[in-house]
N, C-alpha and C positions, 0 to 999 in steps of 0.2 A: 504494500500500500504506500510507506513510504517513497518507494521508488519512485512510483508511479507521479507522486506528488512533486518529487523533484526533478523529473522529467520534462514537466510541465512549469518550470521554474516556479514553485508557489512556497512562499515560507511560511514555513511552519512557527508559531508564535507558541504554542504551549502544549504538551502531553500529556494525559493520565491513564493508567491502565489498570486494572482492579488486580485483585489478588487471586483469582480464579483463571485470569488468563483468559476469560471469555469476552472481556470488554476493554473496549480501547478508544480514546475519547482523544481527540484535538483539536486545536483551535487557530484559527487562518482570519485574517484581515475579510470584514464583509466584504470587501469586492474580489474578492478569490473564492467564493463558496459555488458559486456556479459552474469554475473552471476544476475546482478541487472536485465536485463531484462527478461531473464529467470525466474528470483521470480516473476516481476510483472506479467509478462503472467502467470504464474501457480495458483496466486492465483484469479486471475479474469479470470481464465480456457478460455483464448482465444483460444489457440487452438480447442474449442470443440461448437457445436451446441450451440447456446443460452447463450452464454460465457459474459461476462462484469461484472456479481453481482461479489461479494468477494466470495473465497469457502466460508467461515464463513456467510454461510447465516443465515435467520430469520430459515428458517425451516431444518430439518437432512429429507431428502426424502428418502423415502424407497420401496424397491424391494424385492415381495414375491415371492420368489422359493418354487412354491408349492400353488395350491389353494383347495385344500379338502378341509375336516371341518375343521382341524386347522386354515389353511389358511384362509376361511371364515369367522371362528367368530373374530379370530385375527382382518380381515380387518373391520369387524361390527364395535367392537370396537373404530379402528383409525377412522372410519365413522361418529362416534357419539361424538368423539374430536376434527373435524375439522369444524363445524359447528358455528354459531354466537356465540351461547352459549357453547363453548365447553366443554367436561366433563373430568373428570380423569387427567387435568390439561396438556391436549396434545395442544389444542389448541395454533397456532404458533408456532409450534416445531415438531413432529411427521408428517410427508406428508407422505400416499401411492401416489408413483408415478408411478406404474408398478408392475405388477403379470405376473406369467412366468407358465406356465403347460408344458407339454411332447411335446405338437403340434404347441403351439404359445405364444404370449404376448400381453398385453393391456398397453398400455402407454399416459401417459397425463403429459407431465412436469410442469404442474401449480398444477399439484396432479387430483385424479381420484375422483368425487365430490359423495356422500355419495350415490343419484341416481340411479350413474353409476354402484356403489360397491355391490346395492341393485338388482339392474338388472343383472350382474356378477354372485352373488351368486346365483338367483334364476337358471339362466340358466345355470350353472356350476353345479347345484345339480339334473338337470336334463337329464345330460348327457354331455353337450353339451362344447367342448372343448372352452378354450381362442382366438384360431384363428377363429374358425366363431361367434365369440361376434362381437356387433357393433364395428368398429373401431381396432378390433381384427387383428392382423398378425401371419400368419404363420411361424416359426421358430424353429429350436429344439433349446433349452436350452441354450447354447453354442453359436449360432449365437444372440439367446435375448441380451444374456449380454454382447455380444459386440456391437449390435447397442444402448445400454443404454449408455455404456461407452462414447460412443461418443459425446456425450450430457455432457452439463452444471449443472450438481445436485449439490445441498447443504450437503457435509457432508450426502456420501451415505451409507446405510447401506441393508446389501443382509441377509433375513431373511431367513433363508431353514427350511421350515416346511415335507418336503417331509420325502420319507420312503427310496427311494432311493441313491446308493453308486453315492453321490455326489462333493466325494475329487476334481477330475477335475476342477468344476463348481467353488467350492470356494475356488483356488488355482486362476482361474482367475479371480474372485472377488477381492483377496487380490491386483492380480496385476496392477488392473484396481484403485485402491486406496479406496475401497470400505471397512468397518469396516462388520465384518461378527457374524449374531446372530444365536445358531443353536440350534431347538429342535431335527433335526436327528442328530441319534448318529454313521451312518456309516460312518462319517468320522473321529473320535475321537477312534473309538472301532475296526479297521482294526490292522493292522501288526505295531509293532512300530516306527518302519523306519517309516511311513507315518506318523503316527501320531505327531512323531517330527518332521519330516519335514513341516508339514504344522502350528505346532509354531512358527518355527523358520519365515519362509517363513511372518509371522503373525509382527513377532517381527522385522525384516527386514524391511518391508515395513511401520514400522512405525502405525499399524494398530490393532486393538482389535478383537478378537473371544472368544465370551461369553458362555457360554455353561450350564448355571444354567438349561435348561429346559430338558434338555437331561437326565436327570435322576430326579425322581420325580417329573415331572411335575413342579409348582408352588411354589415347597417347597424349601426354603435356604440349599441345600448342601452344593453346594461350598462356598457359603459364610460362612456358621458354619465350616466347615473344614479352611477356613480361617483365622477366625476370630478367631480359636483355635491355627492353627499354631505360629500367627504375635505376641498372647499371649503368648508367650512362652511354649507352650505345646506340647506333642506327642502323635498325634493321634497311639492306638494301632491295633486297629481293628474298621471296620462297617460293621452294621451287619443290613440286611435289607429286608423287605417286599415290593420289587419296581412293582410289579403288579399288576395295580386297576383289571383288569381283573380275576387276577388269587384268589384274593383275593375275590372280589364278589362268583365269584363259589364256592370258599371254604365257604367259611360263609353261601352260600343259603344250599350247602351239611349238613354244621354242622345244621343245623334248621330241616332239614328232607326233605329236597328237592333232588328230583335225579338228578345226576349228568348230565345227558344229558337235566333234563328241566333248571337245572342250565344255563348250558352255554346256551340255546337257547334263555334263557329270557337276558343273559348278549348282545347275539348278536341281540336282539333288541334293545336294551339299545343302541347301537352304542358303547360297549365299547369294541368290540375285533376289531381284522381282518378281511378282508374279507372271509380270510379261519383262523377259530379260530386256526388249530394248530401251526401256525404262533406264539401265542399264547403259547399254549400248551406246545412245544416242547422247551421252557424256554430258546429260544435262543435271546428272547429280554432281559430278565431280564440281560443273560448271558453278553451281550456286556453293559449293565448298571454295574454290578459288577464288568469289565475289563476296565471301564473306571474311577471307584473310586480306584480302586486297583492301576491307573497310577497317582493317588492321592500320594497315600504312598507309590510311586515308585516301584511298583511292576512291573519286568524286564520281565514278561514273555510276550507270545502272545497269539492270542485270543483262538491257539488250547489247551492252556496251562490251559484253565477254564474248571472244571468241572459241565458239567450241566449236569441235569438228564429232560428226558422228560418224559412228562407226556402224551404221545401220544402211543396207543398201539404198539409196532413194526408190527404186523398183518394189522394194518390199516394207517402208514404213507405213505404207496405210493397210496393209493386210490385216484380215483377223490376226489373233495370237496363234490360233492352231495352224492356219496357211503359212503366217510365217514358220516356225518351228520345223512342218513337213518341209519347207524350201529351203533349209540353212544347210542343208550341204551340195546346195546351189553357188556357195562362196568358198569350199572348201579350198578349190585350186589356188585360188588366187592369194590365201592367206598360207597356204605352204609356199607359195614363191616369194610371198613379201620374208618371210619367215627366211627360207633359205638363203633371201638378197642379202639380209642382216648380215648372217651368220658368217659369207663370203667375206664379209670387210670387217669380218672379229668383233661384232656389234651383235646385238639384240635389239626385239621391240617392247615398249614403254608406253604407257598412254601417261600424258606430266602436262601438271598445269603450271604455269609459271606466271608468275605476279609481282609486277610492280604497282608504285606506285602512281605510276601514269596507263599501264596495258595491263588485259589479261587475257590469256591464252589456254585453249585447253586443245591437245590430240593425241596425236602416235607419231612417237618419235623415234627413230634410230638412235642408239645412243652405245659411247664404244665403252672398253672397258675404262676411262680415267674416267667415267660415271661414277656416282654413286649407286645410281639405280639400277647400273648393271646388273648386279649380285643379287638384285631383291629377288624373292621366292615368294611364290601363293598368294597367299590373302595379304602377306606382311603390306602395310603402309608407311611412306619412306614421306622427309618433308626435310629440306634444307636451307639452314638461312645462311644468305649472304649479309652479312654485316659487316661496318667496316672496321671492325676490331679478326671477324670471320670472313675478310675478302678474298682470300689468296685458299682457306680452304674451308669449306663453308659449315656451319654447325650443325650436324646430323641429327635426325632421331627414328628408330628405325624398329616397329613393333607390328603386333597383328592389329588389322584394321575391319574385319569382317567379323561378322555371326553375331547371335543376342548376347551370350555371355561375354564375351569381348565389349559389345556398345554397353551392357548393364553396367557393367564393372566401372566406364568410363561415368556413367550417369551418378552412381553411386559415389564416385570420389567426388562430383560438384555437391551432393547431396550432404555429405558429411561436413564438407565446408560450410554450409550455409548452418547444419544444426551446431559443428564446434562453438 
């Protein structure tokens, strides 16, 4: 209570507390009584469902927008930390208290018990939407997060695992008072106008959006772009391999594998799209290299990147299944690119490269003084040139694909935000 008082800069002029500990009496200048009650109601969120504890609860409770595999393994994870024994050091701190899909939401304010998370996922992987879950409601998206709002949480935080343009959703997270953690990246990598507004909007309300997962997975971007800036250095350029996807195919082609069993074995693997040119047509990468380029203030928008697709023009408007049947339509031609490399002691790469005037995204030839040479599979590779790092550039070089690889990465911004 005091806190909260002095949060609100109001002084306190005098205390008494009884001897039972059940009552506690202060007294504040009459033009502070309106502001002093207002702090006290906010921080013991009277106004809302289940209201009394302090916001500064034991746990930071959180709401996943989004339950696919990310969202899945994610929730595994906080399942296996909320337990007697908790693991990964969540236990009394991390709560899932609500997951949100397209149709409904599941909510449990005491947190959603590891069980339930398991029952969830099973039946969530088998089609079956969050509203006909046990205990499940139906809801679009939008109405979720405002009956969550209405409720009592600890220091809440709205995780968007989704694929989805979800600017809306986390504009009214921020203003619902919610801390927001995002592995999507459409809403960092739209128009700039949005994109600043929804900082500022960030920064206004007093609230954090973390974004380390949104490009490379797991891997410390922004915190090495950080960590170089606050050193006093200038980032010049990065320079990057951000497709586990795209990098698998290329590496099964460079082995001698065709490019059509390539991708067919990576979309068993679970590591593309549902429709791999989603994929292909390098327009994930593209919105990952216009969201590092808003790093080193790069003013353009997102028409302003160039990407090159890697999807035949012949075959982008096909169904999914017409294209699929026709992909080893392209086989020949990507064993010759494949073997052109190899003749000049080079490989293929698909790298986007960003300054802070261009951005670029395609397939590139690249010989062995590469860094990217050497990369394998899903791994994603990301270089700064700095000019302390000019002559040789500061690497970072880890897996970039699959859910538990992006959870792990959602999770480390999550932990930050409850430390």
């Amino acid at each position: 209570m005091f806190a909260a008082l002095a949060e609100a800069k109001i002084n306190i002029v005098a205390i008494a507390q009884g001897s039972s500990e059940l009552n506690i009496s202060f007294v504040v200048a009459a033009k502070d009584v309106g502001a002093a009650q207002r702090a006290v109601h906010g921080a013991f969120q009277l106004s809302k469902i289940g209201g009394g504890a302090a916001a500064r609860a034991a746990h930071t409770d959180t709401v996943l927008l989004g339950f696919g595999q990310i969202g899945r393994a994610l929730a595994k994870i906080m399942a296996q930390g909320n337990g007697k024994n908790g693991k990964n050091g969540m236990r009394s701190k991390l709560r899932l208290v609500a997951a949100i899909d397209r149709r409904g939401f599941v909510f449990d304010p005491n947190g959603l018990p590891p069980r339930v998370v398991a029952a969830l996922s099973a039946a969530k992987q088998k089609g079956t939407s969050l509203a006909e879950a046990p205990g499940g409601r139906a809801a679009a998206p939008a109405d979720a997060l405002a009956a969550l709002a209405e409720h009592a949480l600890g220091d809440p935080i709205l995780v968007d695992v989704t694929a989805d343009e979800s600017t809306p959703l986390i504009r009214q997270a921020l203003g619902a008072g919610m801390d927001v953690v995002l592995a999507n990246k459409r809403p960092i990598s739209g128009p700039r106008a949005e994109s600043e507004a929804l900082a500022a909007l960030a920064e206004s309300a007093g609230r954090r959006l973390l974004t380390e997962a949104t490009v490379g997975a797991g891997l410390p971007i922004f915190d090495t772009h950080r960590k170089l800036v606050e050193s006093g250095d200038r980032v010049l350029k990065i320079e990057g391999c951000l497709s586990g996807t795209l990098g698998f195919v290329l590496t099964e082609v460079e082995k001698g594998r065709s490019f059509s069993a390539a991708l067919g074995r990576a979309m068993e693997l679970g590591y593309t799209e549902p429709d791999p040119r989603d994929d292909l047509s390098g327009i994930d990468v593209g919105r990952k290299a216009l969201i590092l380029g808003r790093l080193l203030a790069f003013a353009g928008e997102p028409t302003d990147v160039a990407v090159e697709s890697l999807v035949p023009e012949s075959m982008k408007a096909l169904p999914r299944e017409a294209f699929l049947a026709r992909l080893a339509d392209v086989d020949a031609d990507w064993s010759r690119r494949a073997a052109s490399a190899k003749a000049k002691g080079a490989t293929l790469r698909y790298v986007a490269t960003v300054t802070k005037d261009r951005i670029s995204v395609g397939l590139r030839v690249v010989d062995r003084a590469s860094p990217f040479y050497g990369l394998k599979g899903t791994d994603n590779q990301v270089a700064f040139t700095t000019s302390r790092y000019r002559k040789n550039p500061l690497v970072i070089t880890g897996p970039g694909a699959g859910p538990a690889v992006t959870a792990a990465g959602v999770l480390n911004d999550m932990l930050r935000v409850s430390g």
